[in-house]
DOTITOR-775778 format. One line per 3 residues: for each residue x, y, z of C-alpha. Coordinates in nm, 3 decimals, decimal comma, padded with zeros to 5 digits. Layout:
// residues N
X Y Z  ...
This chain:
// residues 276
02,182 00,615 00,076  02,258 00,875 -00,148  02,391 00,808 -00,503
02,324 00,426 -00,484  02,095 00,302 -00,762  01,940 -00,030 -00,633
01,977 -00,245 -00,927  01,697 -00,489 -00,976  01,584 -00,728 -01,302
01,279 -00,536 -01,396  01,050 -00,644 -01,693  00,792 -00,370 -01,808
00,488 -00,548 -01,844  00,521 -00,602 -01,475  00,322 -00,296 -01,466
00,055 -00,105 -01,676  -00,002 00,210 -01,660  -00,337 00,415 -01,835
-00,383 00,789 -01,793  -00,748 00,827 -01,652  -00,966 01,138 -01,780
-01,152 01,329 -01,468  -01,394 01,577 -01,385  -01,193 01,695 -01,077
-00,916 01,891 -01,020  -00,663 01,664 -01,031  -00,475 01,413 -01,258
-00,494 01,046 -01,210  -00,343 00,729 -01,291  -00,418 00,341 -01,280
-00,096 00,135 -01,206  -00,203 -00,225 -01,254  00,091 -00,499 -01,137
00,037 -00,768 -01,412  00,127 -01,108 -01,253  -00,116 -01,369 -01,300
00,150 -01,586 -01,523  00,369 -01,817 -01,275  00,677 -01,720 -01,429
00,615 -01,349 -01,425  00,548 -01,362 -01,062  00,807 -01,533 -00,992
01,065 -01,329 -01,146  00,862 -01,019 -00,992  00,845 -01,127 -00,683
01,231 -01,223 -00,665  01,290 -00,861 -00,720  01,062 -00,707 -00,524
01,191 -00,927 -00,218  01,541 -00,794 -00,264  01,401 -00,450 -00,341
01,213 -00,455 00,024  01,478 -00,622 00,233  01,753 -00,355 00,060
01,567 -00,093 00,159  01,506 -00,163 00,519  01,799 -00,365 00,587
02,174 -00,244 00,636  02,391 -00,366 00,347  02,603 -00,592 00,554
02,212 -00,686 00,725  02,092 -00,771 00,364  02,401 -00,950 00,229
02,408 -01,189 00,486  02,047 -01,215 00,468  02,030 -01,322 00,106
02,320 -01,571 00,238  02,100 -01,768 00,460  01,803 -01,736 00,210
02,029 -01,959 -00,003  02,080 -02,190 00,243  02,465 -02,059 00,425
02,488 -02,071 00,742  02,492 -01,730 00,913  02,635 -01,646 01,305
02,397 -01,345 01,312  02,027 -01,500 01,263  01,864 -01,368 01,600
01,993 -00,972 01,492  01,824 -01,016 01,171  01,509 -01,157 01,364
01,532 -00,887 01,545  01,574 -00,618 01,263  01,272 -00,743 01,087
01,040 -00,797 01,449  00,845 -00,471 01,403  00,760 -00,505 01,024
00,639 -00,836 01,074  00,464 -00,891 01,384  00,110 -00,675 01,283
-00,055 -00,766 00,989  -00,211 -00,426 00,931  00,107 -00,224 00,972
00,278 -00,511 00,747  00,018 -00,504 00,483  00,084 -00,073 00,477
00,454 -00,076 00,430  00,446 -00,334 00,166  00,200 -00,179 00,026
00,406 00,150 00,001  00,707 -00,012 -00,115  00,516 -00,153 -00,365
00,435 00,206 -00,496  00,800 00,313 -00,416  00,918 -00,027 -00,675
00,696 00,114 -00,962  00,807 00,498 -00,895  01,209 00,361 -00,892
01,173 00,097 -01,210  00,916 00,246 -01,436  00,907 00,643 -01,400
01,218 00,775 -01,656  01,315 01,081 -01,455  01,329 00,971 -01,166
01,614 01,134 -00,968  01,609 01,045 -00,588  01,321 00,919 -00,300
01,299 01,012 00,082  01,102 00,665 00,226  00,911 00,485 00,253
00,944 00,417 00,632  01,145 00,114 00,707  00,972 -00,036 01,005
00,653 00,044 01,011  00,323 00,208 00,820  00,208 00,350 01,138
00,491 00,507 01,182  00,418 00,886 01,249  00,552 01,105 00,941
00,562 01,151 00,585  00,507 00,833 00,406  00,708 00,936 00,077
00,873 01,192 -00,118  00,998 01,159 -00,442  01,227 01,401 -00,674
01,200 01,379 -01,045  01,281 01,560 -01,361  01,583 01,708 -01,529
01,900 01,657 -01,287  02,115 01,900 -01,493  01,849 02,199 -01,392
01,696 02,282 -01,062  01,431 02,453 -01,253  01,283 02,115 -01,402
01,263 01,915 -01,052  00,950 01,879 -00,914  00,904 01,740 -00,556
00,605 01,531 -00,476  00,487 01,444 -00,129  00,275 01,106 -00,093
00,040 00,938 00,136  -00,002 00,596 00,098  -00,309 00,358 00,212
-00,306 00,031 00,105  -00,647 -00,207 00,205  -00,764 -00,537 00,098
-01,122 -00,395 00,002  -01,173 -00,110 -00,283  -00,948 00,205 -00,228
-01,196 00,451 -00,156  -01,257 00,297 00,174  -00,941 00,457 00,306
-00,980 00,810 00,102  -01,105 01,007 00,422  -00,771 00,919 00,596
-00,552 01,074 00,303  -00,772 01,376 00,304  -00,722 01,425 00,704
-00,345 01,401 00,604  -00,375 01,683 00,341  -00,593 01,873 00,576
-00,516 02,226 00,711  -00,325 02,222 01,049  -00,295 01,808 00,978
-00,034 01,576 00,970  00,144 01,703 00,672  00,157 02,065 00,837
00,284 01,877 01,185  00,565 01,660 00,987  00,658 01,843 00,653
00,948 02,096 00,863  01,102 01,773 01,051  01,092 01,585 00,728
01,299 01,862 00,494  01,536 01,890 00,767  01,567 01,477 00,719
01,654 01,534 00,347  01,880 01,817 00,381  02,114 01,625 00,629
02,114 01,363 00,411  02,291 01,561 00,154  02,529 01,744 00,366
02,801 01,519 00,252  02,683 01,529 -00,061  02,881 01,673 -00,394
02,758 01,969 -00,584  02,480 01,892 -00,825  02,151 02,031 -00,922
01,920 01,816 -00,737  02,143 01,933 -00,415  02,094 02,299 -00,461
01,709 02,231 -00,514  01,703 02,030 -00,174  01,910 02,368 -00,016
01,585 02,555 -00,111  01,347 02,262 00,018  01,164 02,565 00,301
01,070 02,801 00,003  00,946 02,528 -00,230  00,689 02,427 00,048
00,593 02,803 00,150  00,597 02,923 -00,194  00,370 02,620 -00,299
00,595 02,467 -00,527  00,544 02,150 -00,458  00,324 01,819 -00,595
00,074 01,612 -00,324  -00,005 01,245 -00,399  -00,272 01,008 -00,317
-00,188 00,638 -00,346  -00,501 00,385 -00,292  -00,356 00,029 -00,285
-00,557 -00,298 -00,347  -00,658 -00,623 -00,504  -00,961 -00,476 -00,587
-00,994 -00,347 -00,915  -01,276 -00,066 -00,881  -01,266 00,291 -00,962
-01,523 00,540 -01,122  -01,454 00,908 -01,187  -01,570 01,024 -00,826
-01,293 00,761 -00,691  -01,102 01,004 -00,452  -01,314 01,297 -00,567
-01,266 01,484 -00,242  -00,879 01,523 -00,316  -00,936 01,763 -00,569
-01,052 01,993 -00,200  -00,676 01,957 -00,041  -00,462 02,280 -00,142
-00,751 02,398 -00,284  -00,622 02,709 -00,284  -00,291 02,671 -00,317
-00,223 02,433 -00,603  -00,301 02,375 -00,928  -00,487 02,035 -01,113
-00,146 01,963 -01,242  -00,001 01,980 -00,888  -00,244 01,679 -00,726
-00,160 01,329 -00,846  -00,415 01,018 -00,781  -00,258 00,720 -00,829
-00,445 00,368 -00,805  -00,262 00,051 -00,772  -00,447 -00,239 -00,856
-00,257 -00,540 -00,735  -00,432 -00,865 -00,761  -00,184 -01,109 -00,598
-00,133 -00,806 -00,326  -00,223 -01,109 -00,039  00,023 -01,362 -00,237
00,300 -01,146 -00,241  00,230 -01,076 00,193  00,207 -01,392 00,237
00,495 -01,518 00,038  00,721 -01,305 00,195  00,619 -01,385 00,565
00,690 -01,750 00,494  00,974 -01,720 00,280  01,151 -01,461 00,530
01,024 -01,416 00,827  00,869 -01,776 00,939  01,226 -01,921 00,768
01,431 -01,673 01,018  01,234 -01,807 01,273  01,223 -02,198 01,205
């Protein structure tokens, strides 16, 4: 919803971050989640739990939610069953959108100018579309926002074993060409109602920032695996080749080690309690 901060406890050295040096065109990033300590996971993992289940619940959905997590009774169990059905019920599609809300946590807590996020899909990661699209920079001047359009893959083995797939996205004629018009559209309704700012002007002018090339791509590799060498994703450097510069294509890898903790933790503590 537009102009509604989530507000979640978030401790720092949740996450490191370290600036990797490559040979490619393209910058990149490791994003480490840093919860082997009990009590840091613990306090992580309460937040990220009301993080996910804010962002692909209703309000009045989540609210009385978080009520019968505490213990309340609730009237409306079987609609929130319902609600949550499709993220739950495949373990692949599960494991992708917590996976990119995961990313979407770090990119909202940790990254100072952020202004405002399309995604990531609420239901399901194989939903068809654009995974993610964040806005960042100065709010007070159109001129210093940058958008950036990610794809997310998240895998229990090393990251480069799903590279190939956010290539084909990035591809000429692929599914970023087939879903980038219908997603703009998306935004722009969303700020219909919206009052004048900068950001709103820039998201006016969304068309001739994507024809123009003004624009930032992203490639997110998600795992518990903590592997990477300078050709990690190498092929990336290819997509836009043309059309955009090193500074323009982003590699991010986030190495989370308790990635299969935090899945299963939330299936039992949500979805198998909804359903005792």
């Amino acid at each position: 919803m537009i102009g509604i901060k989530i507000e979640v406890i978030f401790v720092g050295y949740y996450i490191d971050v370290e600036d990797i040096e490559v040979t490619h065109e393209f910058i990149k990033k490791h994003i480490t989640f840093v919860l082997s300590d009990d009590t840091v996971y613990e306090e992580f993992y309460d937040s990220f739990q009301k993080f996910f289940l804010r962002k692909v619940l209703s309000s009045q959905a989540f609210e009385s939610l978080m009520d019968f997590l505490n213990g309340h009774p609730i009237s409306n169990k079987q609609y929130l069953i319902n609600s949550l059905r499709r993220i739950f019920r495949n373990d692949e599609h599960f494991k992708g959108i917590i996976g990119e809300h995961l990313f979407a946590f770090y990119i909202e807590k940790k990254i100072p100018d952020f202004l405002w996020a399309h995604g990531p899909k609420g239901r399901s990661s194989a939903e068809p579309g654009i995974d993610f699209i964040t806005f960042t920079g100065n709010s007070d001047d159109k001129k210093l926002i940058d958008m950036t359009i990610w794809e997310t893959k998240t895998t229990e083995n090393t990251v480069s074993s799903r590279a190939t797939e956010i290539y084909d996205f990035f591809s000429e004629n692929g599914s970023f060409d087939e879903n980038i018009d219908s997603e703009i559209t998306s935004v722009q309704q969303l700020f219909v109602r919206h009052p004048e700012c900068e950001l709103k002007e820039y998201v006016a002018e969304l068309y001739d920032v994507i024809i123009n090339r003004e624009f930032k791509i992203g490639a997110i590799g998600i795992s518990p695996r903590f592997v990477s060498t300078n050709d990690t994703f190498k092929k990336f450097a290819e997509c836009f080749k043309i059309d955009l510069s090193k500074e323009q294509r982003i590699v991010n890898l986030v190495f989370v080690e308790l990635l299969m903790k935090i899945l299963s933790d939330l299936r039992d503590n949500v979805w198998n309690r909804l359903q005792a």
